[in-house]
N, C-alpha and C positions, 0 to 999 in steps of 0.2 A: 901360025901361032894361035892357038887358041885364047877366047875370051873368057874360058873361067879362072886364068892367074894373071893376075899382072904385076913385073917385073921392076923394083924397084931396087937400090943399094949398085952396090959391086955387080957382075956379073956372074961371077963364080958363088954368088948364096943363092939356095933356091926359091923358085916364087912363094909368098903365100896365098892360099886356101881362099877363093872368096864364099861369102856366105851368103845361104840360101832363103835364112829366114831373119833379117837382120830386126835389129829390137826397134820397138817404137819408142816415142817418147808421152811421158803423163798425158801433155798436153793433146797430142796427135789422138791417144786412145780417147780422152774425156769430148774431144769434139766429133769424134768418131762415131762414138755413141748419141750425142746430141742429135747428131743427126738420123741417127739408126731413129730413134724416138719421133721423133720430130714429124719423118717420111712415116712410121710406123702408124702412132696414133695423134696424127695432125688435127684430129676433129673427136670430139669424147663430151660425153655427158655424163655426170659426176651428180650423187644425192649423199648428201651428207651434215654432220653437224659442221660450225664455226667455233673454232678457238683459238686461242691465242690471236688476238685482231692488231695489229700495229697499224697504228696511224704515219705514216714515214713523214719528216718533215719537208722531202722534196715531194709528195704528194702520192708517193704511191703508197700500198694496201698490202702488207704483209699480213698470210694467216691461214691457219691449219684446219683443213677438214679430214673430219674422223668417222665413225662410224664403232660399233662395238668392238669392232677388232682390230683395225687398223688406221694410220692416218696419210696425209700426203699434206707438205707444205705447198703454200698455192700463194699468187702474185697477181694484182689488181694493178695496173700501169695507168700512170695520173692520169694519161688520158681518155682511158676507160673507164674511170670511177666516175665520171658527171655520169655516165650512161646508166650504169649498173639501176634495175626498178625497185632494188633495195639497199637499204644502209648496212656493211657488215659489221655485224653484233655478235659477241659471243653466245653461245646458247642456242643460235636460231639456224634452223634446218632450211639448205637451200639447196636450190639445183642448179649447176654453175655449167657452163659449159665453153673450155678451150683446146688447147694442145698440149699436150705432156712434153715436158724440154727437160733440160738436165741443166744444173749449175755446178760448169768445171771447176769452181775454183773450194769446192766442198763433197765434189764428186756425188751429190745427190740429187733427185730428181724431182719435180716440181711442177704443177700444171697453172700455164701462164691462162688468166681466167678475162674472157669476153664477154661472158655474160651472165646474167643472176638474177635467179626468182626465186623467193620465198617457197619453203616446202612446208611447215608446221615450226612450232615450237620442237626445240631439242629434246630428244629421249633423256636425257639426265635432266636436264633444266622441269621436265616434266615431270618427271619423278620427285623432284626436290619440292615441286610447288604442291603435287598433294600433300606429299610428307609436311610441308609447313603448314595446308590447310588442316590437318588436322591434329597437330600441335596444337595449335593456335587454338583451334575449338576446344582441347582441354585447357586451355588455361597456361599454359607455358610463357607465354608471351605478355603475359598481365604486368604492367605496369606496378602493381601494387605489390605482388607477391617478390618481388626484385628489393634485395639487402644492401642497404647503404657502405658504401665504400669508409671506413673508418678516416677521420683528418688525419694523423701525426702515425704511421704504423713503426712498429720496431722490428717487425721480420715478414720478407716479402716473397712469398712463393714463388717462383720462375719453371712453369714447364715447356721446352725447347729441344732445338737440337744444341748440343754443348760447343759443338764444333763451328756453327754459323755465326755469320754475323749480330745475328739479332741481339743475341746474349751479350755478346761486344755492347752493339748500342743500349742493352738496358740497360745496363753496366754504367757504363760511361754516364750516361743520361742519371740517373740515382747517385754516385759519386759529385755530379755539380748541384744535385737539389736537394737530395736528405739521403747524407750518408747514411745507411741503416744496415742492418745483416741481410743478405740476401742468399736464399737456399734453392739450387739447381737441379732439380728434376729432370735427367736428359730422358727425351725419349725419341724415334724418329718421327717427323712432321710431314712423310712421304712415303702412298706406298699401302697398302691392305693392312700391315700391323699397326699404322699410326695412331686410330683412331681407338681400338683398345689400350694403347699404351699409356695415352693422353688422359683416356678416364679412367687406368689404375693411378695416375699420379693423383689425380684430381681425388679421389677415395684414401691412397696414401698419404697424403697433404694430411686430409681431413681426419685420418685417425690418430695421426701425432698427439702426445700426450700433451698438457698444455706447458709441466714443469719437468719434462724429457731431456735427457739429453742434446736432442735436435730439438729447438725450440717450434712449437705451431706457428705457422705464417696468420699474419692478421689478414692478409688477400693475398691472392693465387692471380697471377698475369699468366693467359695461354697465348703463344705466341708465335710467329711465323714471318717470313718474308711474302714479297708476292710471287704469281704465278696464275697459272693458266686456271681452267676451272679442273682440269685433272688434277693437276697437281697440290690446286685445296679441296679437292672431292674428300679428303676423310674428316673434314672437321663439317660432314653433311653429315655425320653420320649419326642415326636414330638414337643406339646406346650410349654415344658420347654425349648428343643433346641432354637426354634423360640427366645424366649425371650429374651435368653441368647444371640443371637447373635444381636438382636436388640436394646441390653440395647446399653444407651448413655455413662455408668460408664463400664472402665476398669473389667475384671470379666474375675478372678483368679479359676479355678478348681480345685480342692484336693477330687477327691472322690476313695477311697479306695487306695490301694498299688504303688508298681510301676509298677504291673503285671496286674493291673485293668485297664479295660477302658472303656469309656463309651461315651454317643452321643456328651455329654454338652462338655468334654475334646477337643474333633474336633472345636465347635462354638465357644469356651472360646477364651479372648485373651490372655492366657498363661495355658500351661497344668501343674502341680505342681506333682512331683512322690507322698506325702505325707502331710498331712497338715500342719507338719513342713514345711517341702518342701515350700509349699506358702506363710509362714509367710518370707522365708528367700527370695524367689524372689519381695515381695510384698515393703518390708523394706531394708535399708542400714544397716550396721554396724557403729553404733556411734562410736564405739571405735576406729575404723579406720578411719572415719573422723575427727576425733579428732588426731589423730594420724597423720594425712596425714595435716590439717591442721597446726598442729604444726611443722612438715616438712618442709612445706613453706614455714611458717614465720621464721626457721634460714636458711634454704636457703637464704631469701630473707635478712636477716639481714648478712650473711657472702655476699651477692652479693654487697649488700650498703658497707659492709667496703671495698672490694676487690676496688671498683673505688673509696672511697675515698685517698684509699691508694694510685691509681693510679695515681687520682689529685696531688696527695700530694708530690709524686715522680718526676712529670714532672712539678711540681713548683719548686721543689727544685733544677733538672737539669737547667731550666730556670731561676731562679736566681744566679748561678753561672756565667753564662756567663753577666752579669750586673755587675755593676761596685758597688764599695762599697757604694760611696756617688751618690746623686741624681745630684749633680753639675758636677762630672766627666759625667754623663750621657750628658748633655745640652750642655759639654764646645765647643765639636766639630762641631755641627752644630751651637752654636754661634760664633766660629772662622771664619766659612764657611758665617756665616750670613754680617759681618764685612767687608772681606774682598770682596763681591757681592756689597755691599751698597757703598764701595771704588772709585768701576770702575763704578759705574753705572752715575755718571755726565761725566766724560772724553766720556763712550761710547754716549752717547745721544750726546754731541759735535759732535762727528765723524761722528751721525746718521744724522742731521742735515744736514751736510757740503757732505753729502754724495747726502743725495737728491738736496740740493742746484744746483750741478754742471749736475744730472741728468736735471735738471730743464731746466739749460740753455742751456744742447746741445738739447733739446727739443723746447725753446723758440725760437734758431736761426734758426730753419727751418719753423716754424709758422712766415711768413712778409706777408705785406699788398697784394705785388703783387700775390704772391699763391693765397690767400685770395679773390682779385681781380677777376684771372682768372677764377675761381671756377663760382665766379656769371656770370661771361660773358657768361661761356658755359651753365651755365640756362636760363639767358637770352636768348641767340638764338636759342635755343630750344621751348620756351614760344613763340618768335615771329615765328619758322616754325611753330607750331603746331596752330595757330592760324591764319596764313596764308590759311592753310592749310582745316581748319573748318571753316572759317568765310562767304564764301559767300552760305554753306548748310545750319550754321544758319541762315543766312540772309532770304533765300527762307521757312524756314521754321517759323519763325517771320510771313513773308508775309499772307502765307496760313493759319497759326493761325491766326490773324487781320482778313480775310477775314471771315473764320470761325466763330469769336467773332462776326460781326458785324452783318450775315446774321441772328444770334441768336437773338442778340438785336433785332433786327425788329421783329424776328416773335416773340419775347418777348413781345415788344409793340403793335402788333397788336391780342397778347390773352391776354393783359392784362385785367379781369374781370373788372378794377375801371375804366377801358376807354368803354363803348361801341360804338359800330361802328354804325352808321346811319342805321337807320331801326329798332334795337335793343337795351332793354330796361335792366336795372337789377333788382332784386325784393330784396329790403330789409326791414326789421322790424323795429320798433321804436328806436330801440338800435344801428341800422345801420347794424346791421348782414345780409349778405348775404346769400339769402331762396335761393335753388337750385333745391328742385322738389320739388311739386303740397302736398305732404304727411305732408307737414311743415306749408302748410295755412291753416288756422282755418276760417270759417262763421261769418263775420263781422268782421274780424282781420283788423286792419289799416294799412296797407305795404306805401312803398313810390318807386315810379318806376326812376330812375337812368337811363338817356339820356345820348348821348354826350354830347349836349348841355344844359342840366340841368335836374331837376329832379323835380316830382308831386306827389301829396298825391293820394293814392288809398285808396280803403275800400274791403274787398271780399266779396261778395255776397253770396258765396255757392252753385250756382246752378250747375249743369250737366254741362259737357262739349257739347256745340253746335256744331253739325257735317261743316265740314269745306264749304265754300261757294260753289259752282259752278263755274268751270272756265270762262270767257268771251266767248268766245268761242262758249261755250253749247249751250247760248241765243241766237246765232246766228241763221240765215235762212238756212237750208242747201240748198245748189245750186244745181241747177236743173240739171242732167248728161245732156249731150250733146250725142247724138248718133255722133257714128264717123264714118267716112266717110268711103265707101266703095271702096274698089281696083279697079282701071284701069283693066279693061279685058287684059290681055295680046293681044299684037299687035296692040292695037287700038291706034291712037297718039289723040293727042289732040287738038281742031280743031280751037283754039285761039292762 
């Protein structure tokens, strides 16, 4: 009998077939490989970035190294990590060195890590810290230039994914503290589109009209869950910063934990630890306003009765010291009124009789003769002083008259309506007085004004005729005379 069938049932059924290549099980392949790994690359040296860092609470070290292209999960066992010469940190570039194993029960594989030394800071990590050194050096990060989150808002921006949690918790979290409108911007939060989408919302927001039909959000919350540093690498990103720091709307960050951070959190004008977190910086508590308002108003109702009480008390001291009737109030200063109005004719007598007597020791020293003497010493005052001036104005009378009269004459001897003998005056039909040659016209009829009377003229218009020849000129001129010549010295004269 051969041993590739063996024969079971009846005898008369034929054997079955055994198999050549019978199947394994999960289990058998996943440890299969463990092993293959394990014998394979027992001993490896690994340089790479750190992320996703778990702290386990039995003490081991969950956490992913990557590099630009790929990554491998990697495990620190509690009693490897006192040794390890560094602390694993996200971000930081180390050189780890264990055995590559596999974990059947995820069927992926995993390098169990013995040892760790610092390589540099991470390529992204270093990327992002110029990127923020030189943010910061423009001004982005200024304290001052950052827009106050408004107290009481009525419409609350929300850019998320629609489908996450997050939106849940803002949700929810705004519903317990100031119901308000709240408007959903989905965009993804994961991924190379995120970070455009995030800051078309962030510019959408902002161009809402303010009495649109979609009402303008008073602030804009950008928001996320946590994760790794890949998984919030797009809220590092340069254009989204810019935008975020440019928007004209308030803009609240919530992107991951309170141990996350990221570029937009530095631009924003408020950093929020969790997306709760920003629902509760963004909004008030109603119920505490409410509360607070209600505060005030018995405050303000025990303030009002405390003074009215107070009125009420210094009325009532105040009317005791009054008198019962309104007539005992009057009687004393009508006593006082009575008894004024009594003396008041006797005093006016007195007042009278009072001046009278002043009157007269004043009258007996005003008499005529005082009165007299007064004028006299004006009077001889008026007569020196005029003693005194009268013969400088006299001389000066003189010399004005002399003055006045030399005037008159030469008055009347330029008076135009007299002319002097020899000299005529030119006047027009109207009697107006022509005075230069610029004022007769060619045939105009003038009238010439004598001393002795006056003749009709006509102008002719011609050229002025050069002046005569003096008499004179007509003259013979006279024949010089030779003159005589000088006596010779010594010679006398013989006549």
């Amino acid at each position: 009998m051969s041993d590739d069938y063996v024969f079971e049932g009846p005898a008369d059924e034929p054997p079955a077939p055994r198999d050549n290549n019978p199947p394994l099980s999960i289990s058998e392949l996943s440890f299969a490989l463990k092993r293959t790994l394990e014998d394979r690359f027992g001993h490896v040296r690994l340089r790479g970035e750190i992320s996703k860092v778990n702290h386990h609470a039995s003490g081991h070290v969950y956490l992913t190294l990557k590099d630009d292209k790929s990554a491998i999960d990697g495990v620190v066992w509690k009693g490897v990590v006192r040794g390890l010469g560094v602390r694993p940190e996200t971000g930081l570039e180390v050189i780890v060195t264990g055995k590559i194993t596999s974990y059947p029960a995820r069927s992926s594989y995993q390098i169990v890590i013995e040892s760790m030394e610092a390589a540099g800071a991470g390529a992204l990590l270093a990327q992002l810290e110029r990127l923020k050194t030189r943010l910061a050096g423009e001004g982005l990060f200024d304290s001052a230039r950052k827009k106050p989150v408004p107290a009481f808002p009525s419409v609350i921006g929300v850019i998320t994914s629609p489908t996450g949690a997050v939106i849940r918790d803002i949700l929810h979290r705004l519903a317990e503290r100031w119901p308000c409108r709240v408007i959903v911007w989905p965009v993804v939060v994961q991924g190379d589109a995120a970070a455009g989408q995030v800051a078309n919302a962030v510019r959408g927001f902002e161009s809402l009209p303010v009495d649109g039909p979609v009402p303008r959000p008073d602030v804009i919350i950008v928001a996320r869950g946590g994760g790794s540093v890949e998984d919030l690498w797009a809220f590092n990103d340069e254009a989204l910063a810019r935008t975020v720091a440019a928007a004209g709307l308030p803009v609240i960050s919530a992107v991951g934990h309170e141990t996350d951070t990221t570029l937009i959190d530095f631009v924003s004008d408020r950093r929020a630890p969790t997306p709760t977190g920003a629902a509760e910086i963004a909004t008030p508590v109603l119920a505490d306003l409410q509360y607070a308002v209600a505060d005030f108003e018995r405050r303000l109702v025990r303030a009002g009765g405390r003074l009215l009480e107070d009125r009420r008390t210094r009325l009532r001291a105040a009317a005791r010291g009054l008198p019962a009737r309104p007539e005992d109030l009057l009687a004393l200063p009508s006593q006082r009124l009575d008894l004024a109005g009594s003396k008041l004719g006797s005093a006016l007598h007195r007042n009278v009789a009072v001046h009278e007597r002043q009157y007269a020791g004043v009258s007996a020293r005003l008499s005529d003769g005082l009165l007299n003497r007064a004028i006299e010493r004006r009077q001889d005052r008026i007569t020196a002083v005029s003693e005194r001036f009268t013969p400088a104005i006299r001389r000066r009378l003189e010399r004005d008259q002399t003055r006045l009269a030399a005037l008159s004459r030469a008055l009347t001897s330029l008076d135009p309506k007299r002319p002097k003998p020899g000299f005529a005056r030119v006047e027009d039909e109207d009697g107006v007085m022509i005075a230069a040659a610029a004022g007769l016209q060619a045939g105009q009829a003038v009238r010439l004004v004598f001393a002795d009377g006056s003749k009709g003229a006509r102008i002719d218009g011609g050229e002025d005729a050069p002046p005569p020849a003096p008499a004179a000129a007509h003259r013979p001129r006279a024949t010089p005379q030779p003159r005589p010549k000088p006596a010779a010295p010594g010679q006398g004269d013989l006549f």
